[in-house]
Structure formats: structure tokens, C-alpha cells
N, C-alpha and C positions, 0 to 999 in steps of 0.2 A: 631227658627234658621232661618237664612236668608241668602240669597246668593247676595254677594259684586256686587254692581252694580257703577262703578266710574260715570257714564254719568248722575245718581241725587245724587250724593255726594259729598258733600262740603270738604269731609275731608279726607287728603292724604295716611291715615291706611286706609281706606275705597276701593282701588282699588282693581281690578280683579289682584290675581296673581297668578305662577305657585300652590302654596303651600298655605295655611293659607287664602284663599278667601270664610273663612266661617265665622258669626259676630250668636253668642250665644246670645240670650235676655233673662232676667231674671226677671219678675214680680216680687217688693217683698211692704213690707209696712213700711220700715222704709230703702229709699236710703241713707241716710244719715249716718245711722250707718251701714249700707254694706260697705259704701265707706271704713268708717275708719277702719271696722274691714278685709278687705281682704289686704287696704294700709299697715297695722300690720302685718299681714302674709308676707310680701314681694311683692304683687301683683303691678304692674308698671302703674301707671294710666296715663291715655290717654288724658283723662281730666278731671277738677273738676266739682262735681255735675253744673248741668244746669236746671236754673228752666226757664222751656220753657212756649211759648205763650199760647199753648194749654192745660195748668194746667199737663204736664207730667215732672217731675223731673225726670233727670238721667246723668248716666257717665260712661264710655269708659273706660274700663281696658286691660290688655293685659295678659293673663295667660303662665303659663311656656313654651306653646307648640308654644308661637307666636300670637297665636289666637285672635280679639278683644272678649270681651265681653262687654253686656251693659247693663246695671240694671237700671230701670227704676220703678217708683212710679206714680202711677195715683193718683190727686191731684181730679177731679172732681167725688164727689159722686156716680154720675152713673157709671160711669168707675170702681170704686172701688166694686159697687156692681155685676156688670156682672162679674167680674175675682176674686170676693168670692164667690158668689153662682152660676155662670156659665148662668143667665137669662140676 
């Protein structure tokens, strides 16, 4: 969980506001079929997966309460290995 900082945020859900200025993160191993299967449930996405510089795939959803959420996949090995076995 993280708290909304607009002054390094490029993205305009991303601001400090009264209500809903909390942004949920979700390690998972397959972002891609998060995406589609929360898209199926009704979930309002923010944006489509993004395979970023740093080998971290991920996308911005918005759940019922307003909230962003963001699920994210670590693409680089080691990455992958500290957030399954926790070294």
C-alpha cells in the first residue's frame, strides 16, 4: 500500500485527495491474465498493461470504492526470486 504523492506522479488518478488517496499494489505472476480476468468482473481500468523499462509489467485499475489499484509482475529473475522465497 502506498500513499498518493502528486509531486513524482505523472498520472492524474495519482493526486492527493480528500478521500481515495490510497494506491493498493499487488505482486502477482501472471499481470496479464489479472488484467483480463478483474476487466470480466467489471473492474474499470486506468490503464492497459505496461511493460516498463525496468522489466516490471503492470496496470492501474480502479475498484468499486474509487480506489487505484496496481498489479504489477516482475519480469527480471531476481526480482521474481526475492518476492517467492522472500531472500
Amino acid at each position: 500500500m502506498g500513499v498518493v504523492n502528486r509531486t513524482i506522479s505523472q498520472w492524474p488518478f495519482c493526486q492527493v485527495r480528500e478521500i481515495n488517496s490510497v494506491i493498493l499494489k499487488a505482486v502477482v505472476a501472471d499481470v496479464e491474465g489479472w488484467f483480463d480476468r478483474l476487466k470480466a468482473k467489471g473492474g474499470e481500468p486506468l490503464t492497459d498493461v505496461r511493460k516498463g523499462e525496468s522489466n516490471i509489467w503492470s496496470f492501474l485499475i480502479k475498484d468499486p470504492g474509487g480506489y487505484a489499484i496496481e498489479i504489477q509482475q516482475f519480469m527480471d529473475p531476481e526480482f521474481k526470486r526475492f518476492f517467492r522465497e522472500g531472500k
